[in-house]
Residue, then its C-alpha position, 0 to 999 in steps of 0.5 A: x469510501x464506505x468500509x468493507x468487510x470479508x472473510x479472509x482465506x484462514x476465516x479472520x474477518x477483515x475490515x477495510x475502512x479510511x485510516x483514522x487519528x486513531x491509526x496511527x500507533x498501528x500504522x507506526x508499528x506495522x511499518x517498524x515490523x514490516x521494515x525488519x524484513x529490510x527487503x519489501x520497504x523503502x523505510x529503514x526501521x531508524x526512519x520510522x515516523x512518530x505517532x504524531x507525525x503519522x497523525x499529522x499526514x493522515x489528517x493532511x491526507x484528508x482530500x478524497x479527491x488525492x488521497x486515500x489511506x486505508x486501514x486493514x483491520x483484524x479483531x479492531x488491530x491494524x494490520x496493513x495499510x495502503x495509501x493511495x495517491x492522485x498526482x497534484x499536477x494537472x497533466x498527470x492527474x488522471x493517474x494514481x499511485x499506490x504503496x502497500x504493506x501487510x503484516x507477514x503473519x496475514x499474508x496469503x490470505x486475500x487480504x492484499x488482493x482486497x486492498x488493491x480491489x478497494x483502492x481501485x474501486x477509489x479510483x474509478x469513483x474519482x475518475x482514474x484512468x490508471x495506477x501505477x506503484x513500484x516494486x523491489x524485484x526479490x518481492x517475488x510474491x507482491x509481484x505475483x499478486x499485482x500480475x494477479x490483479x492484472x497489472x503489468x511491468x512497464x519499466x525497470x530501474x537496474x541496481x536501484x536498491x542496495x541493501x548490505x552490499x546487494x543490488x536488486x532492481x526497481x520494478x514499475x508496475x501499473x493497471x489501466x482501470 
């Protein structure tokens, strides 16, 4: 996928591209940060993996056909990532899942909106038919983004998620291309 660069809603210029090695310190950092906030990411911020670790699954991602990891950049820094997945088993593989994260301080600016149009984008290229990702339900804003970019709920795990003694759904969202 080529790289794509806009001009965000508070004018950063913002540059989507294919993570790279190089990522990898700023796909850690990002995901420390983002995972504080404990209640939009299923990784505990005790969990996070080594740069090498990161290093290694993005190079075994390496197969555009399955998997596209893409980075949002501001100023060269990251500061989101969306990874974007077509089931291996066959009878599924007209089906692709995503999950992402952006750093708060960039939220609200169109850039999630972008990452979701790119990775879709990736999967009408490679023959998609749908995606589909899965949201914690007090994620009231992501929520309201993906309705925005025209996905629809399809189905809830009740209690799912347990945060300080707190349930909060599992929401399953997802957009036929």
């Amino acid at each position: 996928m080529k790289e794509k660069i806009f001009i965000s809603k508070k004018n950063r210029e913002i540059v989507l591209k294919k993570a790279e090695a190089y990522h990898s310190k700023g796909w850690r950092d990002g995901i420390l940060e983002v995972s504080k906030e404990k209640y939009f990411l299923l990784v505990e911020p005790e969990i996070v993996y080594s740069e090498k670790e990161i290093e290694n699954r993005i190079n075994k991602c390496s197969d555009i056909n399955y998997h596209l990891i893409v980075a949002a950049e501001n100023d060269k820094n990251l500061i989101g990532l969306v990874h974007a997945f077509r089931h291996p088993a066959k009878k599924l593989q007209h089906i692709g899942e995503f999950g992402i994260w952006l750093l708060k301080e960039y939220r609200n600016e169109g850039i999630g909106k972008e990452m979701i149009l790119y990775i879709e984008e990736w999967g009408k290229k490679y023959h998609l038919e749908k995606m589909c990702l899965s949201v914690f339900s007090c994620n009231k804003n992501a929520i309201l983004l993906y309705e925005k970019c025209g996905y629809q709920i399809v189905g809830t795990n009740k209690k799912h998620i347990k945060i300080e003694n707190e349930y909060y759904d599992l929401i399953h969202m997802e957009k036929f291309l």
